[in-house]
C-alpha positions in Angstrom: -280.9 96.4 97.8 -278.5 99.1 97.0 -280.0 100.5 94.2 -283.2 101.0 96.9 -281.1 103.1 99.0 -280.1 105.4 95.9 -281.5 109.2 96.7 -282.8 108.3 100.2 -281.2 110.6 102.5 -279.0 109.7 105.5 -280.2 111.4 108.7 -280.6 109.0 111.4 -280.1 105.1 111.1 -283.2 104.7 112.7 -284.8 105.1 109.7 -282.8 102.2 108.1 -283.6 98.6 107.9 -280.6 96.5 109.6 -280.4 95.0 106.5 -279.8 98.0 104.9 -277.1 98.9 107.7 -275.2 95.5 107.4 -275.3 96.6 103.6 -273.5 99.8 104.2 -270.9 98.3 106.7 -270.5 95.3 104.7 -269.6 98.0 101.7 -267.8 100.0 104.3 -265.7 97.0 104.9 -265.0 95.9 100.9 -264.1 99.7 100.4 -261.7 99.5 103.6 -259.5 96.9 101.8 -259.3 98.5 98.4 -257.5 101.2 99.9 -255.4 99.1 102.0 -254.8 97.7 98.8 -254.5 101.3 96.4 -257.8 99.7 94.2 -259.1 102.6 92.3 -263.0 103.0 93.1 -263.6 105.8 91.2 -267.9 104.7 91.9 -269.4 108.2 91.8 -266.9 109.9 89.0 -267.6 113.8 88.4 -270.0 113.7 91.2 -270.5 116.6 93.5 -271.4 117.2 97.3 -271.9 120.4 99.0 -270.9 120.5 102.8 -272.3 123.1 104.8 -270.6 123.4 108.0 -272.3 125.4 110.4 -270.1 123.5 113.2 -266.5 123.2 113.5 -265.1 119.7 112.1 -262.1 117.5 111.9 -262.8 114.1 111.0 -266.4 114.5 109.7 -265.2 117.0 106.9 -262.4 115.2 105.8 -263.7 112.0 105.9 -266.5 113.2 103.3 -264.0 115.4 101.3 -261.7 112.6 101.1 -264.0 110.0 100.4 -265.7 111.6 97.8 -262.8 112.3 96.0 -260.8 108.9 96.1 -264.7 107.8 94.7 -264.2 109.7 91.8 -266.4 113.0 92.7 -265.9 116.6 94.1 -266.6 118.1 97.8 -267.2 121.8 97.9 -267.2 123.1 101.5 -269.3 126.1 102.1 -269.2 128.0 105.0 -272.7 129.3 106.2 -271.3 132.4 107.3 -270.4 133.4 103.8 -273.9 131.8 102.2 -276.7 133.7 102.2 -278.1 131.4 104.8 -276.4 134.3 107.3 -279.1 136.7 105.4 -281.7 134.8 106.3 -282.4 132.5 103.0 -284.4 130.0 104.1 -283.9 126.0 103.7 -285.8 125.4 101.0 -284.1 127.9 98.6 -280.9 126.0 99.5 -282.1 123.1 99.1 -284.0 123.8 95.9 -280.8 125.1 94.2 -278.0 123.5 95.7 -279.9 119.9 94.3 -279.7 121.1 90.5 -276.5 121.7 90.9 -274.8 118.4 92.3 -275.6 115.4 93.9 -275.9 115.2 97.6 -276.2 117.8 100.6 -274.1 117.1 103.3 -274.8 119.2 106.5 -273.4 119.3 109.9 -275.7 122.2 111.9 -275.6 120.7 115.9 -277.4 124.0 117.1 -279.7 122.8 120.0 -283.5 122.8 119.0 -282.1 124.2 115.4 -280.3 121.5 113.8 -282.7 118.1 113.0 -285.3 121.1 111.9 -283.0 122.4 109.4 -282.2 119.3 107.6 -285.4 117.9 107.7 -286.4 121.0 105.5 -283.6 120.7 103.1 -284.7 116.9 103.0 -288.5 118.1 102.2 -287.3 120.3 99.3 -284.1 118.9 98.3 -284.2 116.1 95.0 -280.8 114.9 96.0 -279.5 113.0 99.1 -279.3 114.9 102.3 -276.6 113.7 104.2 -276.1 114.1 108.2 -273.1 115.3 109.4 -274.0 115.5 113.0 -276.8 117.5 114.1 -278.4 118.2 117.4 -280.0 114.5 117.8 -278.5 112.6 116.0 -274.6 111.7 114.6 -275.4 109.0 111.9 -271.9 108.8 109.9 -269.9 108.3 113.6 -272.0 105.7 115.3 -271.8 103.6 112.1 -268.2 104.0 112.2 -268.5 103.0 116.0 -270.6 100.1 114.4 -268.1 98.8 112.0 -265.5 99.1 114.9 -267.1 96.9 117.2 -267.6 94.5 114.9 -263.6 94.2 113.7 -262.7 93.7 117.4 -265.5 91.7 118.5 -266.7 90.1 115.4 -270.3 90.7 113.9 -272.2 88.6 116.4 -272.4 91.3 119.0 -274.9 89.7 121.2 -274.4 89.9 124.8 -271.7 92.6 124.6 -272.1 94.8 127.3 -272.0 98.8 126.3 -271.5 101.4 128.9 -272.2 104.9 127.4 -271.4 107.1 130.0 -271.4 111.1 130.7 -267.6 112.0 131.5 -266.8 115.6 132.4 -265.6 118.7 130.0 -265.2 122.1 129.6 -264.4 122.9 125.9 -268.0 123.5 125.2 -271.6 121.9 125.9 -271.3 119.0 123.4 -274.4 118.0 121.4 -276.6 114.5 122.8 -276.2 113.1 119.1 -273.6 111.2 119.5 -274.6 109.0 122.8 -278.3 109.3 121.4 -277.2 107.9 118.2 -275.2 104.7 119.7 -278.0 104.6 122.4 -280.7 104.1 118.8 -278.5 101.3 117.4 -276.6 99.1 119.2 -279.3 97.3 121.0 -280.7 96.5 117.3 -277.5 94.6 116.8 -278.0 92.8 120.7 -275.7 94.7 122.3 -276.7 95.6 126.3 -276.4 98.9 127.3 -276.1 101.1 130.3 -276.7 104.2 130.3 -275.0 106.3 132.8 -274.9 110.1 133.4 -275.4 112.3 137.1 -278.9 113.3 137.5 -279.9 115.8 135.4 -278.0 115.4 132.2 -280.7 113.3 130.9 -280.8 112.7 127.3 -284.1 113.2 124.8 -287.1 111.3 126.5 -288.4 109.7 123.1 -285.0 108.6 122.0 -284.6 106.8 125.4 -288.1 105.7 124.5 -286.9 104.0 121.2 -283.9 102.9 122.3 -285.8 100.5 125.4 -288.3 99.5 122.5 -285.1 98.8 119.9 -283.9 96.4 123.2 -287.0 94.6 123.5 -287.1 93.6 119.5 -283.8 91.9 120.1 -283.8 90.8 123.7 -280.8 93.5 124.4 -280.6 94.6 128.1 -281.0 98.4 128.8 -280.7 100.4 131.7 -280.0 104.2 133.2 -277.8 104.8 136.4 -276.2 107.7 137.6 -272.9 105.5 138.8 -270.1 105.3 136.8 -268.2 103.1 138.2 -271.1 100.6 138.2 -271.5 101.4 134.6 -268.0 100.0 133.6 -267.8 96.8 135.9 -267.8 94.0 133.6 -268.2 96.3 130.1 -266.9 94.8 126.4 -266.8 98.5 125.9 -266.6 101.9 127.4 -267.3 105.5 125.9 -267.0 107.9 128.7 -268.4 111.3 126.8 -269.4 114.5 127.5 -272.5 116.1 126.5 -274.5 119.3 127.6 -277.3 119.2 130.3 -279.6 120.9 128.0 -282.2 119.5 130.4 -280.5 121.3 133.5 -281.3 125.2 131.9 -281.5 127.0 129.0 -279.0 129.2 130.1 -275.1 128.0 129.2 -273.2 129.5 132.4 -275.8 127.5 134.4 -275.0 124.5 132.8 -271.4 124.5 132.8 -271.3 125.5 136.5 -273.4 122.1 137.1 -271.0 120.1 134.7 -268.4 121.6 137.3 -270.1 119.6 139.9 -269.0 116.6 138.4 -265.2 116.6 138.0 -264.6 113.0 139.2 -266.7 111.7 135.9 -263.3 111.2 134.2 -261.9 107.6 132.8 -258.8 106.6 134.4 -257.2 102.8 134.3 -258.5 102.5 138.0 -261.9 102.5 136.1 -260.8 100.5 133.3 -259.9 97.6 135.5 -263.4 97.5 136.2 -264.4 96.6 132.9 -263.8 93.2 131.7 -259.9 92.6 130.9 -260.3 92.7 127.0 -262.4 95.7 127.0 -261.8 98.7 124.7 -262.4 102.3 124.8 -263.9 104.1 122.5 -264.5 108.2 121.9 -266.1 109.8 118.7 -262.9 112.2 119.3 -262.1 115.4 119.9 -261.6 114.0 123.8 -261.3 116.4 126.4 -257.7 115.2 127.9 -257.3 115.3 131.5 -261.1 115.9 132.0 -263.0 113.6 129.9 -260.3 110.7 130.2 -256.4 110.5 130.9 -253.3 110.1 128.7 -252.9 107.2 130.1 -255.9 105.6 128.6 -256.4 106.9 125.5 -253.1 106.4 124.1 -252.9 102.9 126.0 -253.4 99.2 124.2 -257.2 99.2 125.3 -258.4 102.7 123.0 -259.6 102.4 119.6 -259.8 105.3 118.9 -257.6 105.9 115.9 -259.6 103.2 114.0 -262.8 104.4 114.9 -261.8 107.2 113.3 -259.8 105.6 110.4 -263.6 104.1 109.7 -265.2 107.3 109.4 -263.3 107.4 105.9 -264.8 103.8 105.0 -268.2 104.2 106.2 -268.8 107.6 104.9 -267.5 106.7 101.2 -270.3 103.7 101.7 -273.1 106.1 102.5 -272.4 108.2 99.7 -271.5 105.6 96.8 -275.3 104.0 98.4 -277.2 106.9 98.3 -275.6 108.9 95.5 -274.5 105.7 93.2 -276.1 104.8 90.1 -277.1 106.6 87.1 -275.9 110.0 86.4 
């Protein structure tokens, strides 16, 4: 199977078999203990990926720059700014040229109503992997991490777990739906139930809801939308309070943020932890809004995972790429 997978590009999991998922985590998981271990995996020697970062990034780019080098290969980072992309070359010239020279694409563009577009045309033009750094759908590389997390806690039977996804108030900036959208896509194919929680109006993409109540009904997961989030965390496995933009509220920023301002008391506190069941852990893809999205208190207490949710990005990151750009030279 993982020669199948070699040159197919990495843009949403939705697009992926489950078998082909457990294949990356199960990889993701191998590669986890080498380095625990210092095991060389020098998999994708001399190879090269170019990451075009038209967003900031912390753990996304380094987790690719690191990966690909402890696999052997190179990471060039290339700021768009600097590119001719910011004299208007199109996608496909990019793509066209950028794939002769190397072996995978890696792209992080979150612009609303901009991102997906542009790498679905570098994936139409592009002869090497185009890999998904977090656009404005979807956030493939973190909610595979989240993936992998859950299942070290919880083991890989996650039936029955119960999920709450949940808005949470923040003011850094309007953040993109693809992280939320992205869990909301794939944990019910792996039977988790999830609720879906958010004040009215900060809906998220009607057809991703769409697939995700579809992905539920294939595996008999539960899935519902409140606009409670207290009632979203009473009896959860797992919480991940998280802000994103009401991009369904206006089109205009300043109207947006003065509606997120409404909503001050979406914040995760250990009054609402104790509503989730007593081994339940909190999750956040991370940067975390402190004192807004969720307090001290929880995120540096025993129930957040976040630090190995994010250790994971490493491991899962170096599977996508020794899958889709392993093999022959």
């Amino acid at each position: 199977m993982g020669s199948m997978l070699r040159g197919k590009h990495f843009i949403t999991t939705q697009e992926f078999k489950k078998e082909e998922i457990d294949l990356m985590l199960d990889l993701a998981a191998d590669l986890k203990r080498r380095f625990a271990v210092g095991e060389l995996t020098p998999w994708l020697l001399y190879k090269t990926v170019f990451m075009i970062f038209f967003d900031e990034s912390t753990r996304t780019r380094n987790s690719i720059e690191a990966g690909i080098t402890q696999l052997g290969g190179h990471a060039h980072f290339l700021n768009p700014k600097v590119m001719q992309t910011a004299h208007g070359e199109v996608a496909k010239d990019t793509a066209q040229i950028l794939s002769r020279y190397g072996h995978a694409i890696a792209v992080r563009h979150c612009a609303y109503k901009i991102g997906n577009d542009y790498l679905r045309a570098l994936a139409k033009y592009s002869d090497v992997p185009i890999l998904n750094l977090q656009d404005d759908f979807y956030h493939p590389m973190q909610v595979l991490a989240d993936l992998m997390t859950i299942q070290e806690r919880f083991g890989k039977n996650t039936r029955g777990l119960k999920v709450a996804i949940t808005w949470a108030y923040a003011e850094s900036h309007l953040k993109p739906l693809s992280v939320p959208q992205s869990q909301l896509l794939l944990f019910p194919r792996y039977g988790m139930d999830v609720t879906l929680a958010y004040p009215k109006g900060f809906d998220l993409m009607p057809e991703i809801v769409e697939q995700a109540k579809k992905n539920a009904e294939e595996t008999g997961a539960k899935f519902e939308i409140i606009h409670d989030m207290d009632e979203a965390f009473k009896d959860a496995d797992i919480v991940i309070p998280k802000s994103w933009g009401g991009f369904f509220v206006s089109d205009d920023p300043e109207t947006i943020m003065a509606e997120v301002r409404k909503h001050k008391d979406w914040i995760c506190t250990p009054e609402r932890m104790k509503l989730a069941k007593k081994h339940a852990v909190y999750m956040h893809a991370l940067p975390a809004d402190r004192g807004r999205e969720v307090v001290d208190e929880v995120i540096d207490g025993p129930q957040s995972i976040v630090i190995d949710e994010a250790e994971n990005r490493l491991h899962t990151a170096k599977a996508v790429m020794a899958l889709t750009m392993g093999g022959r030279p």
